[in-house]
C-alpha positions as CSV (number, residue, x, y, z in Angstrom):
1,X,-100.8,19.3,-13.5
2,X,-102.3,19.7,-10.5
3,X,-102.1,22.5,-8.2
4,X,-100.2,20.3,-5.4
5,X,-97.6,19.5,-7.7
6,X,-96.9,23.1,-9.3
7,X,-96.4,24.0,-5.6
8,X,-93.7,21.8,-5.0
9,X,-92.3,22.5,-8.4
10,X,-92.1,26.1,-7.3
11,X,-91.3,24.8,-3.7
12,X,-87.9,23.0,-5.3
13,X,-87.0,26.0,-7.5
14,X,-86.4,28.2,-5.0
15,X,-84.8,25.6,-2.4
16,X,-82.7,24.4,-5.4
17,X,-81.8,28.1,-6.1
18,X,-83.1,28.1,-9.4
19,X,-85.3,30.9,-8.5
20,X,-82.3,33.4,-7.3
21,X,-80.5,32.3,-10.5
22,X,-83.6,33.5,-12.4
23,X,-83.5,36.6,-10.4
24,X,-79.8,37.3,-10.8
25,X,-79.5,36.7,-14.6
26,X,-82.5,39.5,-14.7
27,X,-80.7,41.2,-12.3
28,X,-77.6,41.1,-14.5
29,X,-79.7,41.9,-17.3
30,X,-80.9,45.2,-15.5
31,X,-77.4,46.1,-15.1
32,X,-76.5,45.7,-18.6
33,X,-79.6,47.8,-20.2
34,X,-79.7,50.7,-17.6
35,X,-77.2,52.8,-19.4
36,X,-79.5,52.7,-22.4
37,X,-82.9,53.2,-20.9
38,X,-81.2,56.3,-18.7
39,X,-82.4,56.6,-14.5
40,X,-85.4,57.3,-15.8
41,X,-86.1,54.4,-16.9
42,X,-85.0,51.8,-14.8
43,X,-87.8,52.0,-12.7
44,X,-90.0,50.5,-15.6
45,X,-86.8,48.3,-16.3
46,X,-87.2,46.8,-12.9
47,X,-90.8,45.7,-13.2
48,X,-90.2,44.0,-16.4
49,X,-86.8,41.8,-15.0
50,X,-88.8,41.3,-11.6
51,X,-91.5,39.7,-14.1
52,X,-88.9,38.3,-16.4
53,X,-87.6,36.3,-13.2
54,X,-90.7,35.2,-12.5
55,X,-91.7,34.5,-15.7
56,X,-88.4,32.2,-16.2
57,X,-89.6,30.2,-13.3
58,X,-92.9,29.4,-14.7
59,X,-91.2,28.2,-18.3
60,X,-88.5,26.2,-16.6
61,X,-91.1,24.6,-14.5
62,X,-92.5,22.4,-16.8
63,X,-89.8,20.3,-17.4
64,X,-90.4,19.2,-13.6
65,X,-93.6,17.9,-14.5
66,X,-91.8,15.0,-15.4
67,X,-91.0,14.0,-11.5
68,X,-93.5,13.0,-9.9
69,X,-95.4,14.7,-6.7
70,X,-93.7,11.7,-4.6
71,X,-90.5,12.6,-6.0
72,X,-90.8,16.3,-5.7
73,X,-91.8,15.7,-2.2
74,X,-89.1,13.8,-1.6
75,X,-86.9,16.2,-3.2
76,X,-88.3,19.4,-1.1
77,X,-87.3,17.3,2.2
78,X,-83.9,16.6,0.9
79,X,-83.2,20.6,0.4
80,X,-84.9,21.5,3.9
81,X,-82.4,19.2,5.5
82,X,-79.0,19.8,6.8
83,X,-77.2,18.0,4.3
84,X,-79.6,19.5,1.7
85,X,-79.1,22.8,2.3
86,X,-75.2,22.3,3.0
87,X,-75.5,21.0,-0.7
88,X,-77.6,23.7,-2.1
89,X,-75.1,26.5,-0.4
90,X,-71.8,24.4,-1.5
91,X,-73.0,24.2,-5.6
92,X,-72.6,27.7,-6.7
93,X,-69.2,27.1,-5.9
94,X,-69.1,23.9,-7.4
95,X,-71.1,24.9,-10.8
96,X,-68.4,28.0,-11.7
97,X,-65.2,25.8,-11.0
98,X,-66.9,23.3,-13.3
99,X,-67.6,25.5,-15.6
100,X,-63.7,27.5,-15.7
101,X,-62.3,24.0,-15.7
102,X,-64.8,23.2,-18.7
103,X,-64.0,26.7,-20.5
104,X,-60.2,25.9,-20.1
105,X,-60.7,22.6,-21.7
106,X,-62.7,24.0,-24.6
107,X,-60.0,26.8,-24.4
108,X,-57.0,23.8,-24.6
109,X,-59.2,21.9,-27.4
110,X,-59.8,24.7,-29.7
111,X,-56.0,25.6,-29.9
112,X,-55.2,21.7,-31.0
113,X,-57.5,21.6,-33.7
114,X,-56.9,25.0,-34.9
115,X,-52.9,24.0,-34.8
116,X,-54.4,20.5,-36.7
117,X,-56.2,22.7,-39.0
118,X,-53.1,25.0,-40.0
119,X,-50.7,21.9,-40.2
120,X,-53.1,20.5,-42.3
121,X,-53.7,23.5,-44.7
122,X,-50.2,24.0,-44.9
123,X,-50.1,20.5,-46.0
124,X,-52.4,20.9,-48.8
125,X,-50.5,23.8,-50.0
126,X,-47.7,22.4,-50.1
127,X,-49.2,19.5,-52.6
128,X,-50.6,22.0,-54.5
129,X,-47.7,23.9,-55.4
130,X,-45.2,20.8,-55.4
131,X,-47.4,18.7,-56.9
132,X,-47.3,17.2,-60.8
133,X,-49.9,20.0,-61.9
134,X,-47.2,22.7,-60.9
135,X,-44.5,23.8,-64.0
136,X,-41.5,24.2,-61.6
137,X,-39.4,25.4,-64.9
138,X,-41.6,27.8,-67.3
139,X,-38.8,26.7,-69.8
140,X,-40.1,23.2,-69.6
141,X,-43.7,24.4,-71.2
């Protein structure tokens, strides 16, 4: 990969906000662990999520190494345009009601095939203790 092209990889990352996602999950991650590692030692916390973020980056980047440097170009001038960067500001938004309206669909799915599941267990139970194998009358032995 040349050096061009991880430039514009890094380039889209941070106009695609990839980069400040990378930063808040460490971020978030920072929050999380500083009641373990005390004030003390969130200073050294904060070095190691500032690298994890950057280290995130660099990992994620290599799946852009399937685009080429045309494309990436091309995909840099899209996000430094106006309706690029309308886009770019309008998708966090977009990405979490995607994701509630995905987690209440999950939510909605689970309970049907856990109701399936119980209605069908209950079924099976019901076969088993109706069924031919079952003495009903101890007397008939």
């Amino acid at each position: 990969m040349t050096e061009n092209k991880k430039g514009l990889i890094l380039k889209v990352q941070e106009l695609s906000g990839s980069t400040q996602l990378a930063q808040a999950l460490m971020a978030k991650l920072l929050e999380l662990l500083e009641p373990v590692f005390g004030v003390s030692g969130t200073a050294t916390l904060a070095g190691k999520v500032s690298g994890g973020a950057a280290r995130i980056v660099e990992a994620t980047g290599v799946v852009y190494d399937a685009l080429t440097e045309e494309e990436l170009t091309a995909m840099v001038a899209y996000h430094e345009s106006e309706h690029g960067k309308s886009a770019t500001a309008k998708m966090p938004a977009i990405m979490q009601q995607a994701m509630e309206i995905g987690r209440q669909m999950g939510q909605a799915l689970a309970e049907e095939l856990f109701e399936e599941a119980s209605e069908r267990r209950e079924s099976s139970l019901h076969r088993a203790v109706t069924g031919p194998l079952f003495i009903q009358n101890p007397a008939d032995a």
